[in-house]
matplotlib code that plots the C-alpha trace (Angstrom):
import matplotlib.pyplot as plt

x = [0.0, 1.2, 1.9, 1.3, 4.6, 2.4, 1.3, 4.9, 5.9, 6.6, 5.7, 5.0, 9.0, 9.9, 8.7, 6.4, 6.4, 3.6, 3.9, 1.5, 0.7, 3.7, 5.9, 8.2, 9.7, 12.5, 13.2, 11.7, 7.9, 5.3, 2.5, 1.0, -2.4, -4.5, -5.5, -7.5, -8.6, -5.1, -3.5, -0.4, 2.1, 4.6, 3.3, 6.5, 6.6, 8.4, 5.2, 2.6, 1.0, -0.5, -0.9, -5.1, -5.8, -2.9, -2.9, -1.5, -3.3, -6.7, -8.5, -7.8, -10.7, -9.3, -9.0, -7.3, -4.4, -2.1, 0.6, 3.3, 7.0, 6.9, 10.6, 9.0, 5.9, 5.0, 2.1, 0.5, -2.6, -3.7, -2.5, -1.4, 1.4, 4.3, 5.1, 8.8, 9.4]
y = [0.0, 3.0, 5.6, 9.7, 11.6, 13.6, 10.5, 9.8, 13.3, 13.4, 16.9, 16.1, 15.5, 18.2, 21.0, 23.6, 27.2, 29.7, 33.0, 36.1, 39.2, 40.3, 37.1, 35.5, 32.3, 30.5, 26.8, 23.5, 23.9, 20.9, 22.0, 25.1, 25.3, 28.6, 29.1, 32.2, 33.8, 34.7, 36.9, 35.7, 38.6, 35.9, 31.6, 30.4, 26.6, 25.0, 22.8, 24.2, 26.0, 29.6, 29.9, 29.9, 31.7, 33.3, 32.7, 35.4, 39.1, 36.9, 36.1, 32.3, 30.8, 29.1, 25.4, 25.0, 23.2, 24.1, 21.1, 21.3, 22.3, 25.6, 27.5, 31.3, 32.3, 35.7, 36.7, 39.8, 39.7, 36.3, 33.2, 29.9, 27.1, 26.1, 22.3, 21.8, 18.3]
z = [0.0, -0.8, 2.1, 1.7, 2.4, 5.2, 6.8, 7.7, 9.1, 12.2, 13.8, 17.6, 17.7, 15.1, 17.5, 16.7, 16.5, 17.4, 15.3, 15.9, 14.1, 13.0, 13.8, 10.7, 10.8, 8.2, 8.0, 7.4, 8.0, 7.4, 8.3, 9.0, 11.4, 11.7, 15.2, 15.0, 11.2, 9.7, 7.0, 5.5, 4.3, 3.1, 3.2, 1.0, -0.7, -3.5, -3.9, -3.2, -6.6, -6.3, -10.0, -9.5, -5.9, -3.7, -0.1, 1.0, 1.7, 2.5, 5.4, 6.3, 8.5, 11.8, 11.8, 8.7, 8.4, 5.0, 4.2, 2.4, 2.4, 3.8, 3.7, 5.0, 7.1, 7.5, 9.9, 8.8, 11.3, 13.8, 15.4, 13.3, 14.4, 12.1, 12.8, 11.9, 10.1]

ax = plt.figure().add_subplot(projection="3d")
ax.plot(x, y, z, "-o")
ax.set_aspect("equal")
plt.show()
């Protein structure tokens, strides 16, 4: 059976970070969960395509989660995690 490359991250041992308004982080970033309705100045992947609907300078409802293989996150207004992988 064929396994999902998120199914085998392992973030609880990775470490998380918890950015605010205003907060930035660099590095390897898994995952990204909004905590309270977020605006992203800067949400930076390699894999993750943009080409139809930026997700930056919009609202993002809390309780989503955003995968991919995040490099830069920029926290224009709100509360979301960045789980390190």
């Amino acid at each position: 059976m064929a396994s999902s490359k998120n199914n085998t991250l392992e973030f609880s041992s990775a470490g998380s970070t918890v950015l605010g308004t205003g907060h930035v982080k660099s590095g390897r970033i898994g995952a990204v969960q909004v905590v309270l309705d977020t605006t992203f100045g800067v949400l930076a992947a390699d894999n993750v395509d943009e080409s139809l609907q930026p997700l930056t300078g919009i609202s993002i409802p809390a309780g989503t989660v955003l995968y991919g293989e995040f490099t830069d996150v920029q926290v224009i207004t709100g509360l979301a995690i960045c789980h390190r992988y």
